[in-house]
N, CA, C and O atoms as a GROMACS GRO file, in nm:
protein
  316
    1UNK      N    1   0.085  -0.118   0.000
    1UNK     CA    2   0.000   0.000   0.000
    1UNK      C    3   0.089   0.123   0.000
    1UNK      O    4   0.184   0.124   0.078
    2UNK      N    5   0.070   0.225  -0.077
    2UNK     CA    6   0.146   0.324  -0.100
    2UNK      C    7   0.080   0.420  -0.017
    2UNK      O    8  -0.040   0.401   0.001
    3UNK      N    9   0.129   0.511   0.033
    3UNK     CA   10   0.106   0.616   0.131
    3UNK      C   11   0.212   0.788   0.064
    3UNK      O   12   0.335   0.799   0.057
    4UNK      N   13   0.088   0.909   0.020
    4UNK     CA   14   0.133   0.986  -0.034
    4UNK      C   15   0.269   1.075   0.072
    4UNK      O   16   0.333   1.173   0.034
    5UNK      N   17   0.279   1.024   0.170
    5UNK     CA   18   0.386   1.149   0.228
    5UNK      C   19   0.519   1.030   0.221
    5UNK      O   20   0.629   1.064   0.265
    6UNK      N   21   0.500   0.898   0.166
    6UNK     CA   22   0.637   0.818   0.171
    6UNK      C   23   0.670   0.834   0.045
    6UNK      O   24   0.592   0.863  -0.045
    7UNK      N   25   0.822   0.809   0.032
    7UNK     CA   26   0.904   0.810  -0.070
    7UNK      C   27   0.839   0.651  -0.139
    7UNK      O   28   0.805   0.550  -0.076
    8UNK      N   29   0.838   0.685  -0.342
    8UNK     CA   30   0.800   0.610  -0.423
    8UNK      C   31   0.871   0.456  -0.395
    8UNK      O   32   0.994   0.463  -0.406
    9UNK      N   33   0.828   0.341  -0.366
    9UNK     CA   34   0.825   0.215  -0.355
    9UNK      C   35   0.838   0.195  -0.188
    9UNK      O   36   0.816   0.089  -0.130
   10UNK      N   37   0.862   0.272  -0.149
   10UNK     CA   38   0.796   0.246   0.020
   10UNK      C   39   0.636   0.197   0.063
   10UNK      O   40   0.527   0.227   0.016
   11UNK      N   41   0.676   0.108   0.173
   11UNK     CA   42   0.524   0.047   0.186
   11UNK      C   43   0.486   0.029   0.372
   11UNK      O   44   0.560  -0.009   0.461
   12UNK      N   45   0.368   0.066   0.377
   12UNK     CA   46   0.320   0.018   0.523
   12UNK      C   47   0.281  -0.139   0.518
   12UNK      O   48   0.222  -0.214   0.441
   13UNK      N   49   0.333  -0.146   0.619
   13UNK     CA   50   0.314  -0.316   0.623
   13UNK      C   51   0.272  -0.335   0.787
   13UNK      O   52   0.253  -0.455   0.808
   14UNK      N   53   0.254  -0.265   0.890
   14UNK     CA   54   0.147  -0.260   1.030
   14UNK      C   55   0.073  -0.162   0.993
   14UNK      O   56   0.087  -0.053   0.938
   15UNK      N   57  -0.032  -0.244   1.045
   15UNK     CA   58  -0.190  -0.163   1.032
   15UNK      C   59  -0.162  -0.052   1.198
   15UNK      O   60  -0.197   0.064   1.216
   16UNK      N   61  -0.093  -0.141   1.286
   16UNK     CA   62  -0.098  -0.030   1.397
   16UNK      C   63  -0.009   0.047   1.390
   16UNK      O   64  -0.036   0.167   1.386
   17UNK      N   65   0.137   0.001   1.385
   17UNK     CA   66   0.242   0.102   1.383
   17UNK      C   67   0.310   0.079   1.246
   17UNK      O   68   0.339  -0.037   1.216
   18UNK      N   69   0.335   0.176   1.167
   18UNK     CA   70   0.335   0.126   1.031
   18UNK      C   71   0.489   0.148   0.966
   18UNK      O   72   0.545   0.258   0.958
   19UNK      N   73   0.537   0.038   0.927
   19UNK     CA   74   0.709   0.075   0.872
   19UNK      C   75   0.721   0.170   0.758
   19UNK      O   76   0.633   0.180   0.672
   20UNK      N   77   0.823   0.235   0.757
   20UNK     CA   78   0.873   0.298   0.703
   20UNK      C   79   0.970   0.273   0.601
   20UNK      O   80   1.079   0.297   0.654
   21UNK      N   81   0.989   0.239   0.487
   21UNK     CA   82   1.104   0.201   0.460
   21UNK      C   83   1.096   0.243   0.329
   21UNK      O   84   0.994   0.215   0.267
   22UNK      N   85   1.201   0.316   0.265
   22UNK     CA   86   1.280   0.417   0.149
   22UNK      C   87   1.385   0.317   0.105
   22UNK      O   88   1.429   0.205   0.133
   23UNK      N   89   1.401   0.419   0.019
   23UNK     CA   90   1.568   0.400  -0.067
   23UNK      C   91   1.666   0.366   0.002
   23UNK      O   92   1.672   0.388   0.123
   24UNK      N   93   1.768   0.300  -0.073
   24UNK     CA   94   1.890   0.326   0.100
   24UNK      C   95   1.920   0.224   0.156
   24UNK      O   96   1.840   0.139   0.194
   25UNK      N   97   2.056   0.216   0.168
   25UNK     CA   98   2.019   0.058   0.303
   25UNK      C   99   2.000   0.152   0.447
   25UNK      O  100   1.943   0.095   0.540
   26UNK      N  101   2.042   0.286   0.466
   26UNK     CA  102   1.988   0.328   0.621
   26UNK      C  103   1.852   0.375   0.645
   26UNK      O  104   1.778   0.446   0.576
   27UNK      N  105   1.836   0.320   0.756
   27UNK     CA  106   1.709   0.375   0.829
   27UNK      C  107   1.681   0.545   0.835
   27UNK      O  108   1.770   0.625   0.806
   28UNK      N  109   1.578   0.576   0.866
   28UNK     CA  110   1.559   0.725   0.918
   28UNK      C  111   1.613   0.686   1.075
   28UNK      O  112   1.633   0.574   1.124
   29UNK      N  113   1.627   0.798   1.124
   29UNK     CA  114   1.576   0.781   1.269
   29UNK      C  115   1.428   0.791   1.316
   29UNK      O  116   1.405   0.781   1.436
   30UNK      N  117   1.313   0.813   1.214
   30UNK     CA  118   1.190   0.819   1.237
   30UNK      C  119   1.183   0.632   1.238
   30UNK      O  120   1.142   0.545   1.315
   31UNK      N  121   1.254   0.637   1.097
   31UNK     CA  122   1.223   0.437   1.088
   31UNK      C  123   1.232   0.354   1.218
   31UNK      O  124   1.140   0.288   1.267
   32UNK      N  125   1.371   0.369   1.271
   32UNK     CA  126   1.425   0.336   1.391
   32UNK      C  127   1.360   0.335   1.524
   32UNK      O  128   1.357   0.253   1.616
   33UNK      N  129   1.308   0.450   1.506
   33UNK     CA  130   1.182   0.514   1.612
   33UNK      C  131   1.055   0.401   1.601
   33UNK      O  132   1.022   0.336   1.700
   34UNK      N  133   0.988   0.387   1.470
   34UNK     CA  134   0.855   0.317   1.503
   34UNK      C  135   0.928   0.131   1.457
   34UNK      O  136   0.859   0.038   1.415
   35UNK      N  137   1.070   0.127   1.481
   35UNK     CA  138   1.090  -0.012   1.510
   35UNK      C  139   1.126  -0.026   1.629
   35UNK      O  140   1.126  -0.142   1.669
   36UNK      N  141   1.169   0.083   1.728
   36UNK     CA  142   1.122   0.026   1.840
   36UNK      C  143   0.986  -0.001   1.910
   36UNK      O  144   0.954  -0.099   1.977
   37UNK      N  145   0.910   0.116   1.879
   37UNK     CA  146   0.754   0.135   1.902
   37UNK      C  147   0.706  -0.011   1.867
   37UNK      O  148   0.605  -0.056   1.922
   38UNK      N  149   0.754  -0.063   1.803
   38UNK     CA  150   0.641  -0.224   1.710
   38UNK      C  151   0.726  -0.333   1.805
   38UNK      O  152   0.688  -0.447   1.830
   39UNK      N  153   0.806  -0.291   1.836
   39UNK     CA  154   0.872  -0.431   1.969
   39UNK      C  155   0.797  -0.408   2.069
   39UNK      O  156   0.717  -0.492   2.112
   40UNK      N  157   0.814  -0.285   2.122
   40UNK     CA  158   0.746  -0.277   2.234
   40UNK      C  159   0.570  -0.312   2.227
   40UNK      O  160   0.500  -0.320   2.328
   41UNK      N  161   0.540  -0.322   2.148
   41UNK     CA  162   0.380  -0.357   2.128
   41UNK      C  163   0.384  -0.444   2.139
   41UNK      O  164   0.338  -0.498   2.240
   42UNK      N  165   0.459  -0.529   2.013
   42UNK     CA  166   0.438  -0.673   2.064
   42UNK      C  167   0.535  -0.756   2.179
   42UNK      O  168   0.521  -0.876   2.205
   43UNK      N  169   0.602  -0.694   2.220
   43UNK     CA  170   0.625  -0.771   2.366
   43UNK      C  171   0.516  -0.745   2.444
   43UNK      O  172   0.459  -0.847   2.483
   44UNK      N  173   0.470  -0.643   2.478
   44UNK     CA  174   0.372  -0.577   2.557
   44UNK      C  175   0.198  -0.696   2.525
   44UNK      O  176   0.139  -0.750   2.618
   45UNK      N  177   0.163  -0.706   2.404
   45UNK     CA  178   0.056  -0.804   2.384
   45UNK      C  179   0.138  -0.953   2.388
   45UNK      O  180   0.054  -1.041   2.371
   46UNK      N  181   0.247  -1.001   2.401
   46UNK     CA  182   0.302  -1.137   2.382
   46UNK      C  183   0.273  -1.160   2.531
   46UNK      O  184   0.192  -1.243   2.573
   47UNK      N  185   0.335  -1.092   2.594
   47UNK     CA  186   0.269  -1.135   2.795
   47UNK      C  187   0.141  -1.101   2.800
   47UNK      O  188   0.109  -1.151   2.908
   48UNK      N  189   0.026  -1.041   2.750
   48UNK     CA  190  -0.079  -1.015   2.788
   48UNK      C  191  -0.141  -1.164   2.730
   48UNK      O  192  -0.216  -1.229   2.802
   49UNK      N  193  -0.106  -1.210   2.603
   49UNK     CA  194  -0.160  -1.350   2.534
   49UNK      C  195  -0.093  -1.445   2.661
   49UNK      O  196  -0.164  -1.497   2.746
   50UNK      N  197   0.046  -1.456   2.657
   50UNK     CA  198   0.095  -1.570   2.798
   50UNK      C  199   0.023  -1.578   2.901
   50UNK      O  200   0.037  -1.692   2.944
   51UNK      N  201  -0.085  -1.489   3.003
   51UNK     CA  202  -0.108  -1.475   3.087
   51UNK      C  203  -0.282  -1.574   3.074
   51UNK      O  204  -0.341  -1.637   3.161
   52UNK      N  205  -0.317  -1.547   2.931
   52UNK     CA  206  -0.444  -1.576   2.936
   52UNK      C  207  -0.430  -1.743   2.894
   52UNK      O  208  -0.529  -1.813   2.872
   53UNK      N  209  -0.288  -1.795   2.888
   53UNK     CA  210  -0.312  -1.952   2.874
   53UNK      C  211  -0.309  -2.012   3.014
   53UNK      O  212  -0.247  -1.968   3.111
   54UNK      N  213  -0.396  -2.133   3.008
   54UNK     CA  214  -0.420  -2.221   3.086
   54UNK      C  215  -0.258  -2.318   3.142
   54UNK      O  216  -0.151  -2.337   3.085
   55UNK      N  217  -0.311  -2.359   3.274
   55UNK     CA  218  -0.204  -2.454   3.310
   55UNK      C  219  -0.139  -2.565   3.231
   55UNK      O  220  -0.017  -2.583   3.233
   56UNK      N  221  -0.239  -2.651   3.149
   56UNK     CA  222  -0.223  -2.740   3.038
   56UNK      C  223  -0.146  -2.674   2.953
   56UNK      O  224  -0.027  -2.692   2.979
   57UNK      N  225  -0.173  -2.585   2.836
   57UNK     CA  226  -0.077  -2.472   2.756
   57UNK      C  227   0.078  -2.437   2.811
   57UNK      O  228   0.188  -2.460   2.760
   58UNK      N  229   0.051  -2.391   2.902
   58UNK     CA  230   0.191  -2.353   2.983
   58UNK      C  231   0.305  -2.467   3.010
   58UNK      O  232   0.428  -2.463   3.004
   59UNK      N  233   0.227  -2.554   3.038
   59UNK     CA  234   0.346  -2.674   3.069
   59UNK      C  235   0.341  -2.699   2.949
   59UNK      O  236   0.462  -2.691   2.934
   60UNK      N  237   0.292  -2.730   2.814
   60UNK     CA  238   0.310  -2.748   2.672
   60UNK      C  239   0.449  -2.656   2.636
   60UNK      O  240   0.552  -2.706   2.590
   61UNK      N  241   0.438  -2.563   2.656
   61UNK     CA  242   0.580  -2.482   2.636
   61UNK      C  243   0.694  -2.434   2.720
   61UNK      O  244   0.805  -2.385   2.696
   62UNK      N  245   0.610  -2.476   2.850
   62UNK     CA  246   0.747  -2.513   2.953
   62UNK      C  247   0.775  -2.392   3.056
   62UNK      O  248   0.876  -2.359   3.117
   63UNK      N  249   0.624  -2.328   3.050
   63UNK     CA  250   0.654  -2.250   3.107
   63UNK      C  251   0.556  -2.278   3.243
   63UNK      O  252   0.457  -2.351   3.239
   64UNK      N  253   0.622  -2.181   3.409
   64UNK     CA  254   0.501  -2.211   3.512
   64UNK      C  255   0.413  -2.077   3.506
   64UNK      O  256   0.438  -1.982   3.432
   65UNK      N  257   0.300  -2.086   3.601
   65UNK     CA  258   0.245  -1.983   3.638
   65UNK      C  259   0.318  -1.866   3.650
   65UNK      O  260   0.322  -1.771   3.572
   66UNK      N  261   0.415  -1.890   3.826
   66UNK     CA  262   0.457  -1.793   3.865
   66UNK      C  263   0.623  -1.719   3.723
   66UNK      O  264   0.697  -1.625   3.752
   67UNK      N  265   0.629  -1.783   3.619
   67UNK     CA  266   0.687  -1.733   3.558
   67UNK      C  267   0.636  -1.603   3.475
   67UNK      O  268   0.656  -1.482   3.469
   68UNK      N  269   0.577  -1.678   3.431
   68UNK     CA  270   0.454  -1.550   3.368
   68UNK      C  271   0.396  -1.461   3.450
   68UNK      O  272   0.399  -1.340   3.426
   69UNK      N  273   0.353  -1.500   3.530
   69UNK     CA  274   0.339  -1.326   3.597
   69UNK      C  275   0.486  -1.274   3.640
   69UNK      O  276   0.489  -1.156   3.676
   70UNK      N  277   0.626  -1.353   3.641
   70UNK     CA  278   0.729  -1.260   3.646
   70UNK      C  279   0.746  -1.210   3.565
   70UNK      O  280   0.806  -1.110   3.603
   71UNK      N  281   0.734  -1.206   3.454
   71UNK     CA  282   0.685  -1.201   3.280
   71UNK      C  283   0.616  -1.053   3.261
   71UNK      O  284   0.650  -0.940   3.224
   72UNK      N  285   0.497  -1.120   3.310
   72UNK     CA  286   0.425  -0.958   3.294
   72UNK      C  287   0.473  -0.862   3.407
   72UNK      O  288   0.517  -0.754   3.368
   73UNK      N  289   0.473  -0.875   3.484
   73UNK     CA  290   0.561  -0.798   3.620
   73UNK      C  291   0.668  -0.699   3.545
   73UNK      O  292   0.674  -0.589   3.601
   74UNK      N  293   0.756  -0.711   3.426
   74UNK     CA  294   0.833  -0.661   3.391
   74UNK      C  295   0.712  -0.522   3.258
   74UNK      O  296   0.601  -0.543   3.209
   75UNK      N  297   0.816  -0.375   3.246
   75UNK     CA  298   0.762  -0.281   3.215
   75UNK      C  299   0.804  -0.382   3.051
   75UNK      O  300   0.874  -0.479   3.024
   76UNK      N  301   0.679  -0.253   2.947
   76UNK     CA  302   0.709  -0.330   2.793
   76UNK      C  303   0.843  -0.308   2.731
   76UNK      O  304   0.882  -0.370   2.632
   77UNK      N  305   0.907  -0.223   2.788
   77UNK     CA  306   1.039  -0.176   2.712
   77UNK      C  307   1.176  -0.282   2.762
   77UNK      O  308   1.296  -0.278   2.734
   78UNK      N  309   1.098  -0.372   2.844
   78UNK     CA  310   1.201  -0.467   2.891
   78UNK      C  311   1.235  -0.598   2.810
   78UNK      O  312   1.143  -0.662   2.758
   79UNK      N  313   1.344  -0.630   2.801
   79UNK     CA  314   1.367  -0.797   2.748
   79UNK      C  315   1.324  -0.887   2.823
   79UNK      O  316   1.337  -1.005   2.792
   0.00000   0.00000   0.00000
């Protein structure tokens, strides 16, 4: 999808936070900017999905309870 304020063959590819990407092998620092913004989202919804699986699920991937809420316990900008 082409978007009139991006440079010709640039494309959005997130519907929420949307990439940026031009000519060039470098980034903007705007680019850079909404690639951190799109980690932090989806880390931020990846513990909110972990939290809503069941005990069965969890031991499927090896994880416990009290991990996951150490999990979410952590802010989104965290590893």
């Amino acid at each position: 999808m082409n978007h009139p304020h991006l440079a010709a063959g640039a494309t959005l590819n997130c519907p929420v936070v949307p990439a940026v990407r031009g000519p060039g092998p470098r980034q903007s620092s705007f680019a850079r900017a909404m690639a951190v913004l799109r980690t932090w989202l989806r880390r931020s919804r990846g513990r909110d999905d972990l939290a809503e699986l069941d005990e069965h699920l969890l031991r499927d991937i090896g994880l416990t309870r009290s991990e996951v809420e150490n999990e979410r316990g952590k802010f989104f900008w965290q590893a």
